[in-house]
N, CA, C and O atoms as CSV, one atom per row, in Angstrom:
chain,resi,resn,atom,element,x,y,z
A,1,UNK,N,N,21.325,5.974,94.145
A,1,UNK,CA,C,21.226,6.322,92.736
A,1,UNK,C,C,22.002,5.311,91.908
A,1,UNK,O,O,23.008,4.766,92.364
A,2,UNK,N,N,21.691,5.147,91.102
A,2,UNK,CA,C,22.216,4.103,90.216
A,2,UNK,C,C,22.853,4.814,88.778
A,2,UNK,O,O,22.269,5.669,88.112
A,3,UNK,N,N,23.884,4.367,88.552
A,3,UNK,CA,C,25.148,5.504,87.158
A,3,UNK,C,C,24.911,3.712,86.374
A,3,UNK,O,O,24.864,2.497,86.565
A,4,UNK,N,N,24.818,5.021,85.263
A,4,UNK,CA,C,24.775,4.097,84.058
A,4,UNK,C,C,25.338,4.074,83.189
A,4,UNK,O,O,25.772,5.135,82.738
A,5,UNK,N,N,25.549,3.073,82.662
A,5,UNK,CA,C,26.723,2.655,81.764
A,5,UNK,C,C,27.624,3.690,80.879
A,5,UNK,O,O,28.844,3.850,80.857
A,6,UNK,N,N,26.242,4.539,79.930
A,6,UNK,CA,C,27.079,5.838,79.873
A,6,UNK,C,C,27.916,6.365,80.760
A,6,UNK,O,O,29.137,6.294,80.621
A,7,UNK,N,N,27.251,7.028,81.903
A,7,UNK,CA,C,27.429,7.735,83.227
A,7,UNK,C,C,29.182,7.204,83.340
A,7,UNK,O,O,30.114,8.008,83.297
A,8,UNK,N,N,29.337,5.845,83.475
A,8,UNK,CA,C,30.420,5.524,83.862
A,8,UNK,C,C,31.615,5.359,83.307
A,8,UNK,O,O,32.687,5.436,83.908
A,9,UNK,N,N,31.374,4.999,81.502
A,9,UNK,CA,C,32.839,5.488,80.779
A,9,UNK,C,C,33.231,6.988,80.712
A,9,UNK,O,O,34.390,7.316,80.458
A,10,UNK,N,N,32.107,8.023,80.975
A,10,UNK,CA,C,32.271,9.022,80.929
A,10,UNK,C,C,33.052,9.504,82.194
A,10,UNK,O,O,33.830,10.432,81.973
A,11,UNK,N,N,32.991,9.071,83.404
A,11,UNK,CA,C,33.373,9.282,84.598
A,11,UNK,C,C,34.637,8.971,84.523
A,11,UNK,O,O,35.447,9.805,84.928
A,12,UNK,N,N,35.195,7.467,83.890
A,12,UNK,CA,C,36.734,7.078,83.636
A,12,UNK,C,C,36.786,8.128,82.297
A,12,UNK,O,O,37.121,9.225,82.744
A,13,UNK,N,N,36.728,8.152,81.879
A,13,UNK,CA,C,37.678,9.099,80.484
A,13,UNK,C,C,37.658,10.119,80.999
A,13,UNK,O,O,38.711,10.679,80.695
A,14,UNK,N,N,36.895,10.933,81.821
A,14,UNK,CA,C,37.148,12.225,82.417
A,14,UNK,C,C,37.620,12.126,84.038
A,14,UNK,O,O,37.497,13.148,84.713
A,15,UNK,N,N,38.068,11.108,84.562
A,15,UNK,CA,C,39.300,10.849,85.690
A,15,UNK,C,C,37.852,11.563,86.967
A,15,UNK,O,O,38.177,12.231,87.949
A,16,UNK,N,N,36.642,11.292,86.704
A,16,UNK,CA,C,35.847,11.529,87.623
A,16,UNK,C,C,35.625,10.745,88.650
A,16,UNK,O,O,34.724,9.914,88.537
A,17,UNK,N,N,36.275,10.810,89.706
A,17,UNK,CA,C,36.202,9.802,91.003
A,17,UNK,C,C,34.820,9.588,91.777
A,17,UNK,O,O,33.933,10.441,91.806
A,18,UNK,N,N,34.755,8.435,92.351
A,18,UNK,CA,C,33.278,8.815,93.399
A,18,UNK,C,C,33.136,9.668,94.389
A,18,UNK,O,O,32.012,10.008,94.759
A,19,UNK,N,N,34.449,10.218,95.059
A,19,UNK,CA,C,34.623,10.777,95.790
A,19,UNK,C,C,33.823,12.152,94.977
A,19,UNK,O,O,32.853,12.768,95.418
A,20,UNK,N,N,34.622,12.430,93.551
A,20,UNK,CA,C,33.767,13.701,93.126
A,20,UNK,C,C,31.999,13.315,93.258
A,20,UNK,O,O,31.194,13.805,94.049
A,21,UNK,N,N,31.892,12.846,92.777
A,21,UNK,CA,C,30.761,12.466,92.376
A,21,UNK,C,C,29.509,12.908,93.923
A,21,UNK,O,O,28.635,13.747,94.139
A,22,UNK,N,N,30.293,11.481,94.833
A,22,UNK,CA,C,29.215,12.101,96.313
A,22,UNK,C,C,29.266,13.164,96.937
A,22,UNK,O,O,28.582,13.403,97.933
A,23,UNK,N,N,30.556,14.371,96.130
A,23,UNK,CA,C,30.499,15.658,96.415
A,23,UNK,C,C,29.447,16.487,96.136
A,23,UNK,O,O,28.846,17.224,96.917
A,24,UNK,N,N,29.125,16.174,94.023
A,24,UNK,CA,C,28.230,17.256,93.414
A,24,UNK,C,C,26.878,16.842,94.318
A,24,UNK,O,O,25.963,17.608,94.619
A,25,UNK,N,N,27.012,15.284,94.704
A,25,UNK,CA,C,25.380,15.215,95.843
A,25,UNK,C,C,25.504,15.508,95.969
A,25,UNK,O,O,25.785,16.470,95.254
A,26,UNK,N,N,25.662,15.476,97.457
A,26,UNK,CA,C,25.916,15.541,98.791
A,26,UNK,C,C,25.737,17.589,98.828
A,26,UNK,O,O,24.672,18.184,98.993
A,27,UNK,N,N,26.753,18.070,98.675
A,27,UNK,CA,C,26.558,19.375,97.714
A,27,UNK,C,C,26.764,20.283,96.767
A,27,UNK,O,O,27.635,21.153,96.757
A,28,UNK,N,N,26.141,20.116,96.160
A,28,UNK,CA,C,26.124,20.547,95.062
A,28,UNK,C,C,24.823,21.510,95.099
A,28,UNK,O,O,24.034,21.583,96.041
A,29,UNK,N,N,24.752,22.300,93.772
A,29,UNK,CA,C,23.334,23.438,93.590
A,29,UNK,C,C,22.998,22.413,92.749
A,29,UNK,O,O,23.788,21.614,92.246
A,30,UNK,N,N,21.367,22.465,92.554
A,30,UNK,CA,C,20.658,22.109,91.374
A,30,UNK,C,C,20.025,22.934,90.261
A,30,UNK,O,O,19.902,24.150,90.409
A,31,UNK,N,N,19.729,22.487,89.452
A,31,UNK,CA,C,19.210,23.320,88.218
A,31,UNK,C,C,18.885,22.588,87.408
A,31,UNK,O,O,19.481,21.908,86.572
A,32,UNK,N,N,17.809,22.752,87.697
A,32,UNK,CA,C,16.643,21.855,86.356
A,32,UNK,C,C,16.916,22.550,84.708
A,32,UNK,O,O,16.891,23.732,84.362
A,33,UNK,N,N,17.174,21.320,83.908
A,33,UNK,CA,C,17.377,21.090,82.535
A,33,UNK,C,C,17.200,20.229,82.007
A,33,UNK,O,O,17.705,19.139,82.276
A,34,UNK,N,N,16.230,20.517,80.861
A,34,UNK,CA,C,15.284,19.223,79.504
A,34,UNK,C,C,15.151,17.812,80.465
A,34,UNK,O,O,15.493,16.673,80.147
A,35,UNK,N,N,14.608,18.220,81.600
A,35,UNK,CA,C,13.670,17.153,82.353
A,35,UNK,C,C,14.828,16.317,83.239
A,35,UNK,O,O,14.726,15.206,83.760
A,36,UNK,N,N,16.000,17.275,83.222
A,36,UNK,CA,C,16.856,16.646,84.186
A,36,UNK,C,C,17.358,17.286,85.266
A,36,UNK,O,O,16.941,18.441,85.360
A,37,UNK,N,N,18.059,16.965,86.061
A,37,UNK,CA,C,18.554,17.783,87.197
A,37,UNK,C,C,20.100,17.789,86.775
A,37,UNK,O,O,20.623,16.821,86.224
A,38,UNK,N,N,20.854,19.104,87.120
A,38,UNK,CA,C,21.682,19.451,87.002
A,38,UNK,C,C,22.643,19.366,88.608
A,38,UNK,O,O,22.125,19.794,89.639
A,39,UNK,N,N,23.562,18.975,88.608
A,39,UNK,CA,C,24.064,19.480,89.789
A,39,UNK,C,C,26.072,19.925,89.591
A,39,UNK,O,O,27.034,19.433,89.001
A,40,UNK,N,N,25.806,21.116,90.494
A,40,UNK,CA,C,27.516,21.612,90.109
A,40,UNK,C,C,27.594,22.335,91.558
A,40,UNK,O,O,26.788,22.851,92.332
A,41,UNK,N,N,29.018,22.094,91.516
A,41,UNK,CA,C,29.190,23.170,92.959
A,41,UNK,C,C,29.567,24.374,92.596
A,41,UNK,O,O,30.109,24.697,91.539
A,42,UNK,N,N,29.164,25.276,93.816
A,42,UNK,CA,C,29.172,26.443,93.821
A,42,UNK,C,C,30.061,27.022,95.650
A,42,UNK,O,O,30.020,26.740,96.847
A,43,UNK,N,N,30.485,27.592,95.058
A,43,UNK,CA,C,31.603,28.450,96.277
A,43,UNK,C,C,30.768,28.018,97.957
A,43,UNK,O,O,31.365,27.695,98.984
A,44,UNK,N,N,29.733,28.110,97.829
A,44,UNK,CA,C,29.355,27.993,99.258
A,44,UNK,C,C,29.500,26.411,99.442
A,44,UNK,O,O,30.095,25.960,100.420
A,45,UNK,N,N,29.037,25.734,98.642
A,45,UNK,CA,C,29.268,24.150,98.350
A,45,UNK,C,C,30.692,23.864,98.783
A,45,UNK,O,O,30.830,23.065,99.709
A,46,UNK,N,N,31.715,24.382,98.266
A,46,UNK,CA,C,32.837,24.323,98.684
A,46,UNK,C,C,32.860,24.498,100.047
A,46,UNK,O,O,32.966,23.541,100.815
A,47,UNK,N,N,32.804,25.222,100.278
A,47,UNK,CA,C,33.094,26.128,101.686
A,47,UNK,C,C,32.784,24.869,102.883
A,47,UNK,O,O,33.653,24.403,103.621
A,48,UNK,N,N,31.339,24.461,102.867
A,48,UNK,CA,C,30.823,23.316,103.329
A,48,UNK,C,C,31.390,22.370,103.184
A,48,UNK,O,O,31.508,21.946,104.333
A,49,UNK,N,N,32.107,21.330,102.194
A,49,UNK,CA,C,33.327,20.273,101.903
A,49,UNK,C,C,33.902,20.753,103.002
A,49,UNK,O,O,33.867,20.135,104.066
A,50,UNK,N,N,34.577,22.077,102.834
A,50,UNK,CA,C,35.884,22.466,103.598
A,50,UNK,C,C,35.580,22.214,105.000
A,50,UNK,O,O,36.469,21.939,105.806
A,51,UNK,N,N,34.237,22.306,105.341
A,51,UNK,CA,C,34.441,22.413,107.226
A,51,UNK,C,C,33.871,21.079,107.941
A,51,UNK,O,O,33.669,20.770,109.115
A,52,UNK,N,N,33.686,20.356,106.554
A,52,UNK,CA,C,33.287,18.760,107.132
A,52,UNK,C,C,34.130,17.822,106.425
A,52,UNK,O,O,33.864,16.701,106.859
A,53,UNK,N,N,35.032,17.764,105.528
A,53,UNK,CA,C,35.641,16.758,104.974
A,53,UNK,C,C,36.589,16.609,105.538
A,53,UNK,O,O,36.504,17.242,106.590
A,54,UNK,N,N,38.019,15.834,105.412
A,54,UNK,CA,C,39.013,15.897,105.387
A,54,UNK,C,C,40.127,16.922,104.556
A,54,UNK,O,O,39.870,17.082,103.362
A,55,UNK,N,N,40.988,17.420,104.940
A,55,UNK,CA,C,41.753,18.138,104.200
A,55,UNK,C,C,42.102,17.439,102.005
A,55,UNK,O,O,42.004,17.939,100.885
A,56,UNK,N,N,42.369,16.539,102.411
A,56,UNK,CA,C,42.956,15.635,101.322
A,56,UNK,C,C,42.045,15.757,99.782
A,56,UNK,O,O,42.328,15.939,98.598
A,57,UNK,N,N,40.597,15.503,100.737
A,57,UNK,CA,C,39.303,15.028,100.148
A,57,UNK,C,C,39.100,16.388,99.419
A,57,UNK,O,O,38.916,16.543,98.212
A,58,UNK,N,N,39.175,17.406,100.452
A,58,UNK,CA,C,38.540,18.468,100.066
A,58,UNK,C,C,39.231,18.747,99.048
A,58,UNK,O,O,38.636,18.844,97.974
A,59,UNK,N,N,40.866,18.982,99.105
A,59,UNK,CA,C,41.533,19.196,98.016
A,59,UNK,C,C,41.745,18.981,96.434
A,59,UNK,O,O,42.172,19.609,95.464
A,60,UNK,N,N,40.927,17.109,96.899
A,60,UNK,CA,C,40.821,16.851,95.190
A,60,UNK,C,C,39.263,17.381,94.883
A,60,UNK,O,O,39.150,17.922,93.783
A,61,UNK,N,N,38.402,17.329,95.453
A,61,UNK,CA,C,37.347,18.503,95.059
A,61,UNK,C,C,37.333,19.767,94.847
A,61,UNK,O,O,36.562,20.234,94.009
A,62,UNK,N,N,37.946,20.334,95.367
A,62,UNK,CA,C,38.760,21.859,94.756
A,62,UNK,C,C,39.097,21.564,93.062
A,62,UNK,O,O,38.561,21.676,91.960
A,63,UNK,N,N,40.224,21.165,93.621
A,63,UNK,CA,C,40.804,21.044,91.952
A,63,UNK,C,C,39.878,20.381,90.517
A,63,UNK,O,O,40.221,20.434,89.336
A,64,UNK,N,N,38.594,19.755,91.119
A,64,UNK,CA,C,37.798,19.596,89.905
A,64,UNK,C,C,36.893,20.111,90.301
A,64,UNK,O,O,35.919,19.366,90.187
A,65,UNK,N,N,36.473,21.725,91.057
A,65,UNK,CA,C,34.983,22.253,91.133
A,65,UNK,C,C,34.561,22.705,89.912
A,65,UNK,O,O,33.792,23.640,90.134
A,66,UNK,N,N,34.661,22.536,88.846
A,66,UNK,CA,C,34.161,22.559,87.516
A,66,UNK,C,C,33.283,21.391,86.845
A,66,UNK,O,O,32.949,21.265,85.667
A,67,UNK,N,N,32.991,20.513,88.041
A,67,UNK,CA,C,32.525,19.191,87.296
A,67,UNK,C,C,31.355,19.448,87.761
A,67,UNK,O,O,31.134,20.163,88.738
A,68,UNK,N,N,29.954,18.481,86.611
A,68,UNK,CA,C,28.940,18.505,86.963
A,68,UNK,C,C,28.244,16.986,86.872
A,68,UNK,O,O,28.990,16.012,86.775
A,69,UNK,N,N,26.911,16.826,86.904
A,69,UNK,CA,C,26.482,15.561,87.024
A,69,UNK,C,C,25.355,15.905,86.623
A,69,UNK,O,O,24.790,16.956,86.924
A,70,UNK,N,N,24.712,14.580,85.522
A,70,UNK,CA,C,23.156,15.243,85.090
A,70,UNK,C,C,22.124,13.822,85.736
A,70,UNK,O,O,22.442,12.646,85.561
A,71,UNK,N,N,21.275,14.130,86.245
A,71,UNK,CA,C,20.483,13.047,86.943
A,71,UNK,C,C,19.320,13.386,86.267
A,71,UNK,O,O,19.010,14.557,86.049
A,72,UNK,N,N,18.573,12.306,85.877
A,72,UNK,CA,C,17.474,12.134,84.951
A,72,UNK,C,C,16.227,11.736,85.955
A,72,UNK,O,O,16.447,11.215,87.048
A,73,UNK,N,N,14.893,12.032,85.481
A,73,UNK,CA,C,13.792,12.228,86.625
A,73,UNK,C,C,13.748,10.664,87.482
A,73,UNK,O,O,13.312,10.544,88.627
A,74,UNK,N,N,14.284,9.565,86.669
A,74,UNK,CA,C,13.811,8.307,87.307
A,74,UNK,C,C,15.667,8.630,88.321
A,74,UNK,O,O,15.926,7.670,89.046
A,75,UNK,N,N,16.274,9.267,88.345
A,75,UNK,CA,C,17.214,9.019,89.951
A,75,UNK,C,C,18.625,8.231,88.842
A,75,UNK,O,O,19.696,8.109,89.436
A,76,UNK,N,N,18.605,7.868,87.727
A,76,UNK,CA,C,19.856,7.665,86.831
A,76,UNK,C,C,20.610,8.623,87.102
A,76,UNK,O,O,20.109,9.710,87.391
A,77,UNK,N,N,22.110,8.430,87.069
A,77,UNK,CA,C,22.963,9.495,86.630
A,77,UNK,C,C,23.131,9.225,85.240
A,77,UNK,O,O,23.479,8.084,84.935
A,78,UNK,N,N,22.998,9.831,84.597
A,78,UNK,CA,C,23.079,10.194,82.897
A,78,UNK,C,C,24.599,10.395,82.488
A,78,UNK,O,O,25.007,9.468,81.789
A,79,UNK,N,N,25.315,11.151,82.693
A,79,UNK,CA,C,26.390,11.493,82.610
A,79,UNK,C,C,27.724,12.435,83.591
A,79,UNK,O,O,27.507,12.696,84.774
A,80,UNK,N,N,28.204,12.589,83.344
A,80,UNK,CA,C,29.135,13.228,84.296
A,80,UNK,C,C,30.469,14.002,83.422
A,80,UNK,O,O,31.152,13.294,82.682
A,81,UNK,N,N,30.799,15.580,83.573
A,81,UNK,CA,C,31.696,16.533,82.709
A,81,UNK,C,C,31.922,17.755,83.807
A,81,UNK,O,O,31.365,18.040,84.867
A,82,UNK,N,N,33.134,18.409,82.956
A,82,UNK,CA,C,33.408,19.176,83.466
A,82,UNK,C,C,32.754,20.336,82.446
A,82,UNK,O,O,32.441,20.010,81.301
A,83,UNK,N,N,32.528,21.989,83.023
A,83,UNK,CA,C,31.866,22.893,82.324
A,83,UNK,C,C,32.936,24.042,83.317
A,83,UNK,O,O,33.270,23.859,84.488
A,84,UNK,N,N,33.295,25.169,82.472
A,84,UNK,CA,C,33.590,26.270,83.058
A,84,UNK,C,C,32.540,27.159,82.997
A,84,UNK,O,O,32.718,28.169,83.678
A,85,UNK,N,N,31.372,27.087,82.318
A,85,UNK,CA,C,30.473,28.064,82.141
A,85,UNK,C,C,29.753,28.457,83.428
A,85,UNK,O,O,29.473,27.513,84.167
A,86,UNK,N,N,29.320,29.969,83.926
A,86,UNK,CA,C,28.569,29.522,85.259
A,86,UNK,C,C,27.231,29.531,84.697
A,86,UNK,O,O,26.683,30.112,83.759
A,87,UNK,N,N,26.769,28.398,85.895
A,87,UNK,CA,C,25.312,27.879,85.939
A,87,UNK,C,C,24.449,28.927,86.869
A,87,UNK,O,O,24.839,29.336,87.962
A,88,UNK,N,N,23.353,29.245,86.315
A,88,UNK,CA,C,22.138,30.072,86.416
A,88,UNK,C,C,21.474,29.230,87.471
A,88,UNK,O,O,20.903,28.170,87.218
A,89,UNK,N,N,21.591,29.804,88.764
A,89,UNK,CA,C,20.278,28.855,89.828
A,89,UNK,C,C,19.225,29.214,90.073
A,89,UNK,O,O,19.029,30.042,90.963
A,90,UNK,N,N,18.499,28.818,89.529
A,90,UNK,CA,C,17.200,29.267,89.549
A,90,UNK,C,C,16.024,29.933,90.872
A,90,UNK,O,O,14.878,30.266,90.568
């Protein structure tokens, strides 16, 4: 996937690491929105980090499971934020 220029000051001003990032892949839920894909973790997402990552890793993914990532139909990452709201999975 390829992050774009947006994608990426947004990632530094919000202290979003790659490590987060190949988390919300890797797993994350999806949820389609205005022709994009949504992705955020969700407790089982976690759970999964937890029994394949490293302790360390997992930890700084914990502490930002509020972050999300919006991927646009051509495979862009669009942007990258944190949301406390919960997401509706369709």
């Amino acid at each position: 996937m390829t992050i774009t220029k947006h994608a990426q000051v947004r990632m530094k001003q919000r202290s979003i690491s790659p490590k987060l990032l190949q988390a919300l892949i890797d797993f994350g839920n999806c949820r389609r929105s205005h022709s994009t894909n949504v992705l955020f973790l969700t407790r089982e997402g976690l759970d999964d980090i937890r029994a394949t990552w490293e302790r360390e890793s997992y930890k700084l993914v914990e502490r930002k499971r509020h972050a999300y990532v919006v991927i646009g139909d051509d495979g862009f990452i669009i942007t990258a934020a944190y949301g406390r709201h919960r997401k509706k999975v369709a």
